[in-house]
GUVEX-224955 format. One record per residue: residue number from 1; residue in one letter; z, y negated, x negated of N, C-alpha, C, O, CB in turn. Coordinates in nm, 2 decimals, always signed. Each point is the difference from the previous one (the first is absolute). Glycine has a CB too. Example, Ala and Ser with C-alpha at 12.3 -4.5 7.8 and 13.67 -1.06 7.14 Angstrom:
<pts>
{pt 1 'A' {+0.78 +0.57 -1.32} {+0.00 -0.12 +0.09} {+0.00 -0.12 -0.09} {+0.07 +0.00 -0.10} {+0.05 +0.12 +0.29}}
{pt 2 'S' {-0.19 -0.23 -0.15} {+0.00 -0.11 -0.09} {+0.08 -0.11 +0.08} {+0.01 -0.11 -0.05} {-0.23 +0.17 -0.07}}
</pts>
This chain:
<pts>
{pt 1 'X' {+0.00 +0.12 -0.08} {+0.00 -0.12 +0.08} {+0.00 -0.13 -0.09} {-0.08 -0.09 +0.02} {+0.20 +0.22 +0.16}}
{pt 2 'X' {-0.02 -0.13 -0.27} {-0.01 -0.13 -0.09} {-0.12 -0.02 -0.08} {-0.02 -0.12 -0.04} {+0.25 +0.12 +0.02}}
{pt 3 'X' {-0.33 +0.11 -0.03} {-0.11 +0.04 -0.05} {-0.12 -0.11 +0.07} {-0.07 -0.10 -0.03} {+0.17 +0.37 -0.01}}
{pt 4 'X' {-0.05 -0.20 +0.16} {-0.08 -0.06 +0.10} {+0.00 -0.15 +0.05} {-0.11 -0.05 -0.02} {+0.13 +0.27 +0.08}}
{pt 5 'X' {+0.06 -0.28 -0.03} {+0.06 -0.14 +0.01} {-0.03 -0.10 -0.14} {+0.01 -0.13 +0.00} {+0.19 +0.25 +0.17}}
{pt 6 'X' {-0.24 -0.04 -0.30} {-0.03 -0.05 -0.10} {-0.11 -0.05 -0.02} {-0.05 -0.11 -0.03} {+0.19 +0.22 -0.03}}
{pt 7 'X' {-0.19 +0.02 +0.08} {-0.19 +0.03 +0.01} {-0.02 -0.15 +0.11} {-0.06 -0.09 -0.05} {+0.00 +0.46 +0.05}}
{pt 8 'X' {+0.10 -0.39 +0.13} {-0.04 -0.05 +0.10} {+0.02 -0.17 -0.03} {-0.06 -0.09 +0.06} {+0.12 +0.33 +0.09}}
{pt 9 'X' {+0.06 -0.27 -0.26} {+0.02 -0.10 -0.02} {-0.10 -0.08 -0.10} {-0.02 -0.12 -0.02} {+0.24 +0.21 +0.10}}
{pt 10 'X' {-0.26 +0.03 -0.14} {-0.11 -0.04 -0.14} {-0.14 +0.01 +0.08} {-0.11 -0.01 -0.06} {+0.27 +0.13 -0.18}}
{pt 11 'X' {-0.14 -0.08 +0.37} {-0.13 -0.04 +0.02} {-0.03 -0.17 +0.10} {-0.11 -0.05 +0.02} {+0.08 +0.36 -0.04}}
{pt 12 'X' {+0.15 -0.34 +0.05} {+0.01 -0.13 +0.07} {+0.00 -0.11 -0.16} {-0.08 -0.09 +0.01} {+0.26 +0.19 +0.27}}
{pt 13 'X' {-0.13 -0.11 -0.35} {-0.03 -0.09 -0.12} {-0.08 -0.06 +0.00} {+0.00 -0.12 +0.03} {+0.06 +0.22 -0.14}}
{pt 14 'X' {-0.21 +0.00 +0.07} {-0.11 -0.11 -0.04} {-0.05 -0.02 +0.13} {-0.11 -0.06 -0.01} {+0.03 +0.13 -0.22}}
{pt 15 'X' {+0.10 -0.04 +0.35} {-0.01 -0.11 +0.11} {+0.05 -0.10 -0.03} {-0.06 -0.10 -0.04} {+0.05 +0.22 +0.18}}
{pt 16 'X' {+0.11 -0.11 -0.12} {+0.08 -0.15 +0.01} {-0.05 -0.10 -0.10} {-0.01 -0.12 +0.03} {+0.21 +0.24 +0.03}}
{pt 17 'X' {-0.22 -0.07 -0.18} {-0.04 -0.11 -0.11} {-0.21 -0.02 +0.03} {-0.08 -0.09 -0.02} {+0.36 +0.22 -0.22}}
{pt 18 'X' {-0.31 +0.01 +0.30} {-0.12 -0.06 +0.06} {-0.02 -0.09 +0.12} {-0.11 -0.03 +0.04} {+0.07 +0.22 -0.13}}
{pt 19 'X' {+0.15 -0.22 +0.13} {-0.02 -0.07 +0.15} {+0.10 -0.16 -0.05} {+0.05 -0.07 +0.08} {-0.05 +0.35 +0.15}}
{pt 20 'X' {+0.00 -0.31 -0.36} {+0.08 -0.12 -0.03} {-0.12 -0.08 -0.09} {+0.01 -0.12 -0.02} {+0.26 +0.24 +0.01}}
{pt 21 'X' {-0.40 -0.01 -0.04} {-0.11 -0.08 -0.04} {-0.10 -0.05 +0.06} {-0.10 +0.00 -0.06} {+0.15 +0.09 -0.08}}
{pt 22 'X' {-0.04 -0.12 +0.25} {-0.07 -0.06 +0.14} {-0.13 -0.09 -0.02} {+0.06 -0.11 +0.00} {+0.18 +0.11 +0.11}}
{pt 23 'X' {-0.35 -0.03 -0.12} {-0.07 -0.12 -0.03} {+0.06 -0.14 +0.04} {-0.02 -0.10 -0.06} {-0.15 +0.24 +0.07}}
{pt 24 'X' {+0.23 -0.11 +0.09} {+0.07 -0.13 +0.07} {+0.09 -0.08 -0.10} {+0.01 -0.12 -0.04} {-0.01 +0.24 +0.27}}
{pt 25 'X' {+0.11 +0.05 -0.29} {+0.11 -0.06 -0.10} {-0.05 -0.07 -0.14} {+0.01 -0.11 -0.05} {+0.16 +0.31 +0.14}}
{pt 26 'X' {-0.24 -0.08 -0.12} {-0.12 -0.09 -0.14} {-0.05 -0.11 -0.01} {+0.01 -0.07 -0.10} {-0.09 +0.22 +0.09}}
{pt 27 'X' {+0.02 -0.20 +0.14} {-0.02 -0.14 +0.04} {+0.11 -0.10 -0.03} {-0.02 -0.10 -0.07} {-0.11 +0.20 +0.25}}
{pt 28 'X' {+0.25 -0.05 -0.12} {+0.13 -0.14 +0.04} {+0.05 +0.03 -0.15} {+0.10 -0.07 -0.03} {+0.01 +0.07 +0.35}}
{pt 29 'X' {-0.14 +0.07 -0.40} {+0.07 +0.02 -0.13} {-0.06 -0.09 -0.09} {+0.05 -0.08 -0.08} {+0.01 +0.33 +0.12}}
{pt 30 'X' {-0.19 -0.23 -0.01} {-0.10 -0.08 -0.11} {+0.03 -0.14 +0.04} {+0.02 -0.08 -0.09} {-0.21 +0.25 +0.07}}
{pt 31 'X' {+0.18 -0.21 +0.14} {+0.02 -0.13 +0.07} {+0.12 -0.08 -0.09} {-0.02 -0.09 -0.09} {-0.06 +0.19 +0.35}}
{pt 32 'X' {+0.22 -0.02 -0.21} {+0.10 -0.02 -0.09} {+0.03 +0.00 -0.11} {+0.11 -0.04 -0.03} {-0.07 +0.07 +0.15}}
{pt 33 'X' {-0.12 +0.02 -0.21} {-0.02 +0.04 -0.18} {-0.06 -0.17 +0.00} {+0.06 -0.11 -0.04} {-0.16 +0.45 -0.04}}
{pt 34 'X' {-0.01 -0.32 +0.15} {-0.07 -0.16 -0.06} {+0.10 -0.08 +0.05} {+0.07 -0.03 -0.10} {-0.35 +0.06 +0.11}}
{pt 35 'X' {+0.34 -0.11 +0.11} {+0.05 -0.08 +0.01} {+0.09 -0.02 -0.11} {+0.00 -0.11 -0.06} {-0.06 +0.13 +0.27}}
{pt 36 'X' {+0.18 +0.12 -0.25} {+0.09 -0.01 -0.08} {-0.06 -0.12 -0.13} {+0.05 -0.11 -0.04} {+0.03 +0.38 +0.12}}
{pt 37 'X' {-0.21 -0.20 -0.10} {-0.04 -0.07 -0.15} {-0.07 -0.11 +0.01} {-0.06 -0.04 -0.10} {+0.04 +0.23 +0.00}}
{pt 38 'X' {+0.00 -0.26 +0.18} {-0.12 -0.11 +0.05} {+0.14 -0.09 +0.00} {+0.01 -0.09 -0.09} {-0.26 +0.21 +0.27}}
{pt 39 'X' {+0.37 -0.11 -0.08} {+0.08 -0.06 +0.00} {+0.14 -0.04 -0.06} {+0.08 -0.08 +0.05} {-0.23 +0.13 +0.08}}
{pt 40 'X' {+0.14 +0.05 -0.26} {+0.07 -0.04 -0.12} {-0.10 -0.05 -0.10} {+0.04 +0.02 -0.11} {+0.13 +0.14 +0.16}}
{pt 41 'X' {-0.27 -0.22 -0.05} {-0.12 -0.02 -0.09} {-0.06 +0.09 -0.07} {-0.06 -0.03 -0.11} {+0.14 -0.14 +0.09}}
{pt 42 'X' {-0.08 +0.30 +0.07} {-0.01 +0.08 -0.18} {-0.15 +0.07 +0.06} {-0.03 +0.12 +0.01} {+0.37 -0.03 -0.13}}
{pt 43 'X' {-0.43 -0.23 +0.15} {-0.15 +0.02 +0.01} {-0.09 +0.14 -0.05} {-0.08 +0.08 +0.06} {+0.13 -0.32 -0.09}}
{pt 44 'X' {-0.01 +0.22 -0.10} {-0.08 +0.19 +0.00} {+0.06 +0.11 +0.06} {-0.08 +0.09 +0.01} {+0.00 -0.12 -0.21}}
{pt 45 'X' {+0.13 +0.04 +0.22} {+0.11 +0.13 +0.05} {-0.07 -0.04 +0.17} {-0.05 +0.08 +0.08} {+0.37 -0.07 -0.29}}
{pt 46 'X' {-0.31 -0.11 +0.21} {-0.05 -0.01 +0.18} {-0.16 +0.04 +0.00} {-0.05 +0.05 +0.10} {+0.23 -0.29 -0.02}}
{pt 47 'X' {-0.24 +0.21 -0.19} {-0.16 +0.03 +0.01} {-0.04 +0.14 -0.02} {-0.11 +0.04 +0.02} {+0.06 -0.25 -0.10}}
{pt 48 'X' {+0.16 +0.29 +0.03} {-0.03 +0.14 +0.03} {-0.01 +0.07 +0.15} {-0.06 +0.10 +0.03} {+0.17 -0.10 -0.25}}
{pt 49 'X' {-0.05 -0.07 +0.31} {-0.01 +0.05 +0.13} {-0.12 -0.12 +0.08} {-0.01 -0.03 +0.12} {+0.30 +0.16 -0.12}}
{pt 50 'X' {-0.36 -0.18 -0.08} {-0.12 -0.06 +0.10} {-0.12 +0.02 -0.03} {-0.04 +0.04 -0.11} {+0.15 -0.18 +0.15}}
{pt 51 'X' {-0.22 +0.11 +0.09} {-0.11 -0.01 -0.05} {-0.08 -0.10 -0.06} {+0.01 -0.11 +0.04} {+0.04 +0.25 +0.07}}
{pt 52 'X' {-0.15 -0.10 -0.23} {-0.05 -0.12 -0.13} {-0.01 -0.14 +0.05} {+0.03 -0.09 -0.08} {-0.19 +0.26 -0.03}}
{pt 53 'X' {+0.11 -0.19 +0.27} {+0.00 -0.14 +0.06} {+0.16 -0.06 -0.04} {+0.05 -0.08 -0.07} {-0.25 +0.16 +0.30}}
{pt 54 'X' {+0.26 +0.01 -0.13} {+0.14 -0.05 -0.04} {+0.05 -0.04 -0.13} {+0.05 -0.11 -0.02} {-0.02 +0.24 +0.17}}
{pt 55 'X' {-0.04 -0.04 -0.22} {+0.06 -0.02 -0.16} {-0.06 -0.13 -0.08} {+0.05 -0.05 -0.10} {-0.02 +0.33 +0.08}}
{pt 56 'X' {-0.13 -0.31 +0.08} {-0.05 -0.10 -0.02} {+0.06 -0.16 +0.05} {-0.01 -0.11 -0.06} {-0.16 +0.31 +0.06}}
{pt 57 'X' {+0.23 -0.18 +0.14} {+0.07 -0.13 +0.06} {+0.15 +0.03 -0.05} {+0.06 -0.11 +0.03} {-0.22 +0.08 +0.21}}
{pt 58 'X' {+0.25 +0.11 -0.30} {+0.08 +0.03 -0.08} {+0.02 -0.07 -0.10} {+0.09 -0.08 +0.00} {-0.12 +0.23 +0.07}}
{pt 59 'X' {-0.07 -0.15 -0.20} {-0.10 -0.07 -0.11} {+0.04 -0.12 +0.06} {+0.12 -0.03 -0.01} {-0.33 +0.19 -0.06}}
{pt 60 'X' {+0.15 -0.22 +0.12} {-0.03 -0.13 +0.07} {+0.13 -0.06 +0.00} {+0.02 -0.10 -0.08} {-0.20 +0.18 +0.23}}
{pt 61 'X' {+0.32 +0.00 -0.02} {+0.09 -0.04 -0.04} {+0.08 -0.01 -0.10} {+0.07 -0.10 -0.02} {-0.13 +0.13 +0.16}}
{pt 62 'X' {+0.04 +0.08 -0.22} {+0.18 +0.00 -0.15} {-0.10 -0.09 -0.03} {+0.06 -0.11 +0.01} {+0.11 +0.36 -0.14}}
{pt 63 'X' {-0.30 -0.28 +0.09} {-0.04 -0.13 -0.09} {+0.06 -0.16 +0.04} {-0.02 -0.09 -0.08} {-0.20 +0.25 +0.06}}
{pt 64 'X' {+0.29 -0.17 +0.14} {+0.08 -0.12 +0.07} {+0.18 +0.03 -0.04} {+0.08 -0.08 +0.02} {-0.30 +0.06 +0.20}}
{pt 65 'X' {+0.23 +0.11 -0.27} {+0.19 +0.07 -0.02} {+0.03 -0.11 -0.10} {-0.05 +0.01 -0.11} {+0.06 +0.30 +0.13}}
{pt 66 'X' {+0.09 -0.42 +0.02} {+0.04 -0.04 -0.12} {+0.15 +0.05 -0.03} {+0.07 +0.08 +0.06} {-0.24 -0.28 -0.03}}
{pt 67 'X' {+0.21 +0.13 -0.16} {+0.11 +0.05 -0.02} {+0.12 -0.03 +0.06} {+0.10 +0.06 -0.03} {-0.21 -0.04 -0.14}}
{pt 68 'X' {+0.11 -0.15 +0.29} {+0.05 -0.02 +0.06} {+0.03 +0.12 +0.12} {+0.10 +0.07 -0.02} {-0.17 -0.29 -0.08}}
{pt 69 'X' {+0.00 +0.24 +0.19} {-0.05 +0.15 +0.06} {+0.13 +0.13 -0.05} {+0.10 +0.04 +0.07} {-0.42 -0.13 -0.11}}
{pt 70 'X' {+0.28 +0.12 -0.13} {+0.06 +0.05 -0.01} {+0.15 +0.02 -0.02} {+0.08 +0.09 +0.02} {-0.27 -0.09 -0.05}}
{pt 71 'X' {+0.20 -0.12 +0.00} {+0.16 -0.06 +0.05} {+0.06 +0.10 +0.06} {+0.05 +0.11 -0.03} {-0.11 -0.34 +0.09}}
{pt 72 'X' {+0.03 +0.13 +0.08} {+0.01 +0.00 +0.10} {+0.00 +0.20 +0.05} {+0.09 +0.06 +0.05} {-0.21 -0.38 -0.05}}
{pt 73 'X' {+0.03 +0.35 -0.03} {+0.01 +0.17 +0.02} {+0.09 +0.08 -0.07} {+0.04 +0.11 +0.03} {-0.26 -0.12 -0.01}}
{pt 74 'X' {+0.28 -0.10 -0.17} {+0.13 +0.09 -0.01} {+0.12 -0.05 +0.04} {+0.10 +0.08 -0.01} {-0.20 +0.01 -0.15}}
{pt 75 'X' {+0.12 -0.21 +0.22} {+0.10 -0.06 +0.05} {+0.04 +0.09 +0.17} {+0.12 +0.01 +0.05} {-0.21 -0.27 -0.22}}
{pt 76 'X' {-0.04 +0.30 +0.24} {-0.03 +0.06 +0.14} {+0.06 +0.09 +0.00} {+0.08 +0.00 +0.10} {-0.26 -0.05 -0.07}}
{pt 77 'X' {+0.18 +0.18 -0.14} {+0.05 +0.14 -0.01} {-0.11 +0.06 +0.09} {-0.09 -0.07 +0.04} {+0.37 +0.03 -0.08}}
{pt 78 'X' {-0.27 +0.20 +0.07} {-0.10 +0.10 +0.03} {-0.05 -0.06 +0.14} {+0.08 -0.05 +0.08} {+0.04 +0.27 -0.21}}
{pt 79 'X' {-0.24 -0.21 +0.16} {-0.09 +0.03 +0.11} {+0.04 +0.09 +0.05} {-0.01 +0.10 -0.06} {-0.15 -0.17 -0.02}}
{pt 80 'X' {+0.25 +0.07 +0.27} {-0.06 +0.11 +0.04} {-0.11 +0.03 +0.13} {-0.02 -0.06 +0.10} {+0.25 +0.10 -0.22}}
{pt 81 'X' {-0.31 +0.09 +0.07} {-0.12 -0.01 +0.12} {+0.04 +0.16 +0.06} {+0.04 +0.10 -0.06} {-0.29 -0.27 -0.08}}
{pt 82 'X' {+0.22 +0.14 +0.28} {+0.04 +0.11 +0.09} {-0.11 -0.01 +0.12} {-0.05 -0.11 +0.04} {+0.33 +0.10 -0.11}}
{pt 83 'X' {-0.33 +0.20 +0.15} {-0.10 -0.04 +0.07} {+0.04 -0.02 +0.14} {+0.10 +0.05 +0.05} {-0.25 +0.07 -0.20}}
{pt 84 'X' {+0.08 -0.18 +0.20} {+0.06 -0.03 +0.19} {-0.12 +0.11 +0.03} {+0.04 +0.11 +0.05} {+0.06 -0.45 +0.03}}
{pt 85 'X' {-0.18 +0.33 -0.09} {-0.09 +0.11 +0.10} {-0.13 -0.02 -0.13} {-0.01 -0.08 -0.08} {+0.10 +0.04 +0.42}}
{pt 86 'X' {-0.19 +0.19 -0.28} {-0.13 -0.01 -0.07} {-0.09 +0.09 +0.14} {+0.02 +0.06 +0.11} {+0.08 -0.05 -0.44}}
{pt 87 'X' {-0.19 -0.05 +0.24} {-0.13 +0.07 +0.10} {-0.08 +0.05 -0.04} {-0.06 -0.10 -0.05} {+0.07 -0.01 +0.15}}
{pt 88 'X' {-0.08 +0.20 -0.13} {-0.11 +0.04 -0.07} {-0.18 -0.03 +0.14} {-0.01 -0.04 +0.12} {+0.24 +0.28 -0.30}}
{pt 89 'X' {-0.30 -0.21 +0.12} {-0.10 -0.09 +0.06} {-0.14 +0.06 -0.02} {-0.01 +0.03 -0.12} {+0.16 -0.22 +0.08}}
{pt 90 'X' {-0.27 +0.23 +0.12} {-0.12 +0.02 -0.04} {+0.01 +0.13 -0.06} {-0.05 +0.01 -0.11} {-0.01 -0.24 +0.08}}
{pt 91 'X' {+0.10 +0.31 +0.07} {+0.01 +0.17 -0.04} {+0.07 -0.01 -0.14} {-0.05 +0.03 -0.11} {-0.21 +0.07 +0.22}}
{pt 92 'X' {+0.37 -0.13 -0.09} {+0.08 +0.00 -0.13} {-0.04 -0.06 -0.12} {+0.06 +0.03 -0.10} {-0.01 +0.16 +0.18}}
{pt 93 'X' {-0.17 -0.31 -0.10} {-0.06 -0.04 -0.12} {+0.04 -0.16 +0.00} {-0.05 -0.07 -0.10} {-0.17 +0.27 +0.11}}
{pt 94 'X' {+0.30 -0.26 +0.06} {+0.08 -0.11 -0.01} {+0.18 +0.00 +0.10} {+0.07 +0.05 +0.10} {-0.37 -0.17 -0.13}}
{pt 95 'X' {+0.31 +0.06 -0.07} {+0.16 -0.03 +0.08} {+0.03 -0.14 -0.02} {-0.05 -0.08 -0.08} {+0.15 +0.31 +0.03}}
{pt 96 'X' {+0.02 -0.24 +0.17} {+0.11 -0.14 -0.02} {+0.12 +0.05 -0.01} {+0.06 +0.11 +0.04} {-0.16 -0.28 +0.11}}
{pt 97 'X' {+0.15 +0.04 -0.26} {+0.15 +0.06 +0.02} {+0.11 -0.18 +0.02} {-0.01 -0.10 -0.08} {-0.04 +0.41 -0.15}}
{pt 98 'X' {+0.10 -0.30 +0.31} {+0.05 -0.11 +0.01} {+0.14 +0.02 -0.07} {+0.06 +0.10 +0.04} {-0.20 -0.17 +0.17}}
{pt 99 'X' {+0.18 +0.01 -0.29} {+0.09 +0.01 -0.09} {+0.11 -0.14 -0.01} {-0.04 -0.11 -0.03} {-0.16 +0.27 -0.09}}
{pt 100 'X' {+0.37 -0.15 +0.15} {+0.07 -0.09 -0.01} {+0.03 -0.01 -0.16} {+0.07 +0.08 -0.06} {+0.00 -0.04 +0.31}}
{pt 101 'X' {-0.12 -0.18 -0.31} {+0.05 -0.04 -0.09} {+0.12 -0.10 -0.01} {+0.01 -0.10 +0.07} {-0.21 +0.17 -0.10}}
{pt 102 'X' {+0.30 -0.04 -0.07} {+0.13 -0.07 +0.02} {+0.02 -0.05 -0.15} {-0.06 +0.09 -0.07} {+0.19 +0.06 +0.29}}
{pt 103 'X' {-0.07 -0.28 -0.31} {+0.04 -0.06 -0.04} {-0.13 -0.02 -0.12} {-0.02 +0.06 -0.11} {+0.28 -0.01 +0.22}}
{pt 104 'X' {-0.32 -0.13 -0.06} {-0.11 +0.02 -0.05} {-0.07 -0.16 -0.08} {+0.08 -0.10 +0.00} {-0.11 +0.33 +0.21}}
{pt 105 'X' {-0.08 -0.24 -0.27} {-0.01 -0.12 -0.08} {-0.15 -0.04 +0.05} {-0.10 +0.07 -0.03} {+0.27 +0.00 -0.21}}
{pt 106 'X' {-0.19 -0.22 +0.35} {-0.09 -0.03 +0.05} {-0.07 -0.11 -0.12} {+0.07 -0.10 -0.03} {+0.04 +0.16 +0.28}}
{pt 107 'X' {-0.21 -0.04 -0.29} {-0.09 -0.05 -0.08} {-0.09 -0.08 +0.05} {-0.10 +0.05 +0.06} {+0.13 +0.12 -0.18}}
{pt 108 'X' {-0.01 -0.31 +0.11} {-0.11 -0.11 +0.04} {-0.08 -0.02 -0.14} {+0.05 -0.02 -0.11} {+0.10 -0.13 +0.30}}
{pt 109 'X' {-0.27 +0.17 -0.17} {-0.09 -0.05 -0.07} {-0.05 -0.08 +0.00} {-0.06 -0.03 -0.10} {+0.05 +0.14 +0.10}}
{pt 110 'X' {+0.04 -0.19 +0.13} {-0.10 -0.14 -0.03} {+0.13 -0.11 -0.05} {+0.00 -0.09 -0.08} {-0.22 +0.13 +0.30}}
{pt 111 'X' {+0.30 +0.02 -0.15} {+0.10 -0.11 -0.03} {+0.10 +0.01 -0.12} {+0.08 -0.09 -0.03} {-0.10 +0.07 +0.25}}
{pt 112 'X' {+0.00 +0.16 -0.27} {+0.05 +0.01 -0.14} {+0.14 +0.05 +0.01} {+0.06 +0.05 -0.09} {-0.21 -0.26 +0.00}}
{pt 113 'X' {+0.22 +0.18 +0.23} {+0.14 +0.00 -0.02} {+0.03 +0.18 +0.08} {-0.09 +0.03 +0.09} {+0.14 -0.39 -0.07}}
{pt 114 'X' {+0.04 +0.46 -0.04} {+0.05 +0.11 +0.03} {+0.12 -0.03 +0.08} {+0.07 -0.09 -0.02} {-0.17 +0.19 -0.16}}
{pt 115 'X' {+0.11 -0.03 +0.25} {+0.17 +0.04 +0.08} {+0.01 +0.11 +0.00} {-0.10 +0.07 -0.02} {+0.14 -0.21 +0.17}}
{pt 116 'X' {+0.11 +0.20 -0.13} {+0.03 +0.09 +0.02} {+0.04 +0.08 +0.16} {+0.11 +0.01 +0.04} {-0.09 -0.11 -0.29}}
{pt 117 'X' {-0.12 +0.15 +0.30} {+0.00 +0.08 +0.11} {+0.11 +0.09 +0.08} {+0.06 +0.09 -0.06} {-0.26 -0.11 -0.05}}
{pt 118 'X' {+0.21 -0.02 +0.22} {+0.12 +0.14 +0.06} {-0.10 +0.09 +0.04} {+0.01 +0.12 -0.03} {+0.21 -0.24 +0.16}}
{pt 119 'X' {-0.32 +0.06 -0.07} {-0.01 +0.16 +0.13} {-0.16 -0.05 +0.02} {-0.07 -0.10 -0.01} {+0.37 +0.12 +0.21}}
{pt 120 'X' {-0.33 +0.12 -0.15} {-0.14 -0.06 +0.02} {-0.06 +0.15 +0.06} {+0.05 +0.10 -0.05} {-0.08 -0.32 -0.16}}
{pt 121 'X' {-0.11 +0.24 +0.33} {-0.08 +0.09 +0.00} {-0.14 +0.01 -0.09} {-0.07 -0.10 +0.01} {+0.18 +0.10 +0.20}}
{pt 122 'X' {-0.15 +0.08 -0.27} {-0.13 +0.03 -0.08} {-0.06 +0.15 +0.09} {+0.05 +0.10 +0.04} {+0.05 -0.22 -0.30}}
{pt 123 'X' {-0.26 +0.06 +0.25} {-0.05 +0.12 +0.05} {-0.08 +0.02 -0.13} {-0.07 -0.09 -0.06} {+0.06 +0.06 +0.34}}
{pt 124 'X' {+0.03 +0.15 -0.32} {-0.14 +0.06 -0.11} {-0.06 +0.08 +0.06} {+0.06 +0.07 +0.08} {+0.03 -0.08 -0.27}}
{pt 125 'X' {-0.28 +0.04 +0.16} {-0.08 +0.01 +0.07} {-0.05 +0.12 -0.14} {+0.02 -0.04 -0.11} {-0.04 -0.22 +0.30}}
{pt 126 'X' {-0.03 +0.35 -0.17} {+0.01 +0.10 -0.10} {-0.18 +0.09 +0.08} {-0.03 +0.01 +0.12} {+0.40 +0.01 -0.20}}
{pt 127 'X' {-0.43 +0.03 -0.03} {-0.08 +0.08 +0.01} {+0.00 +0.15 -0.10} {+0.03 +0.01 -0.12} {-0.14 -0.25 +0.20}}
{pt 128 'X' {+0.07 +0.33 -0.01} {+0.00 +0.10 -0.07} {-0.17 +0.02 -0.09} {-0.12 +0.00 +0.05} {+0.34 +0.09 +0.14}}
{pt 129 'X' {-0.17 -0.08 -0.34} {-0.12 +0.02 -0.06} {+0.00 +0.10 -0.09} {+0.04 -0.02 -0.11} {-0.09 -0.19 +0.13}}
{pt 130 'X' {+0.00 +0.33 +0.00} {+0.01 +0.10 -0.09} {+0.14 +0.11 +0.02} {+0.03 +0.09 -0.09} {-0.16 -0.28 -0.07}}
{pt 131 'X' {+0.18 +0.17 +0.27} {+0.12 +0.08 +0.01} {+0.09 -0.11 -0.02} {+0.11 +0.02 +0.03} {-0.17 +0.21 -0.11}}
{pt 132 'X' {+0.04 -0.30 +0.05} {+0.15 -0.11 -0.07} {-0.03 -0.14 +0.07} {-0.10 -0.07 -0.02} {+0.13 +0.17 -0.27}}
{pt 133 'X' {+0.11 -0.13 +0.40} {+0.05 -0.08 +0.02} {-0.03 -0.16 -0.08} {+0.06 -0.02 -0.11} {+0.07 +0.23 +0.19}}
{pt 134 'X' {-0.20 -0.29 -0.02} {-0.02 -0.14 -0.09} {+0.02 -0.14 +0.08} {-0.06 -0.03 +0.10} {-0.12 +0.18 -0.22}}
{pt 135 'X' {+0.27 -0.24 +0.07} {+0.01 -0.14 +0.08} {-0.13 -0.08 +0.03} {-0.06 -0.06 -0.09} {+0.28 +0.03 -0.03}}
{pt 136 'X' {-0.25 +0.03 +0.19} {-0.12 -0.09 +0.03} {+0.03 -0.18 +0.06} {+0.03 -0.03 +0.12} {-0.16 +0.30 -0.06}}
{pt 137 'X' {+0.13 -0.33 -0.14} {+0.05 -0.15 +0.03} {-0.12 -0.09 +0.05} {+0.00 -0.12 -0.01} {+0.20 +0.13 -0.18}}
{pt 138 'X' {-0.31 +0.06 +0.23} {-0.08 -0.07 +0.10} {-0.04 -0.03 +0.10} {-0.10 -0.07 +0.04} {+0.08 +0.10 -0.14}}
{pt 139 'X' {+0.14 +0.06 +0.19} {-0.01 -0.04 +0.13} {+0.11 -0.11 +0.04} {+0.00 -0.05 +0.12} {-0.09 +0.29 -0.09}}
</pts>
């Protein structure tokens, strides 16, 4: 009997750990990888989870990061990003993930000047290319 109850338990495992890699979860994971790094500045680490368009408007930004900015990001302490809901979309080949960002560092560009953020919603907009989950910042 305990033989049995063993066998039966080792066969529920790789369910479980197969039903926790969901496309949906892959999605809100990637979503939250990039915000993590987008919104502590740490620009390349965020361009691994996008696509080339994107990594490109990334570019764009840290080229505006002054050292003021950075300050300010270590005066802030950690980013945290958490998901409110996601969606997958178009036969599984796009997703949203609306994502609560909290203590976070709002970057004016035109005006040069930063604050420091409580609270805020972000939606990231993600396409699947190749099997792998990607930010798409053009919608």
């Amino acid at each position: 009997m305990k033989k049995a109850h063993r066998f039966f338990l080792l066969l529920l495992i790789p369910l479980f750990v197969a039903c926790s890699h969901t496309p949906q979860k892959e999605a809100e994971k990637v979503a939250v990888n990039f915000s993590k790094a987008m919104y502590n500045l740490n620009f390349n680490d965020a361009k691994k989870y996008c696509t080339p368009d994107a990594s490109k408007i990334l570019s764009f930004i840290a080229s505006n990061i002054k050292e003021e900015d950075l300050k300010l990001l270590k005066k802030s302490g950690d980013v945290d990003v958490s998901v409110v809901e996601s969606t997958l979309n178009s036969g599984d080949s796009t997703a949203t993930v609306n994502l609560k960002i909290s203590n976070y560092i709002q970057i004016n560009i035109m005006s040069g000047k930063s604050t420091i953020e409580k609270e805020k919603e972000e939606r990231v907009d993600l396409v699947k290319v190749k099997d792998k989950w990607l930010v798409d910042l053009h919608k």
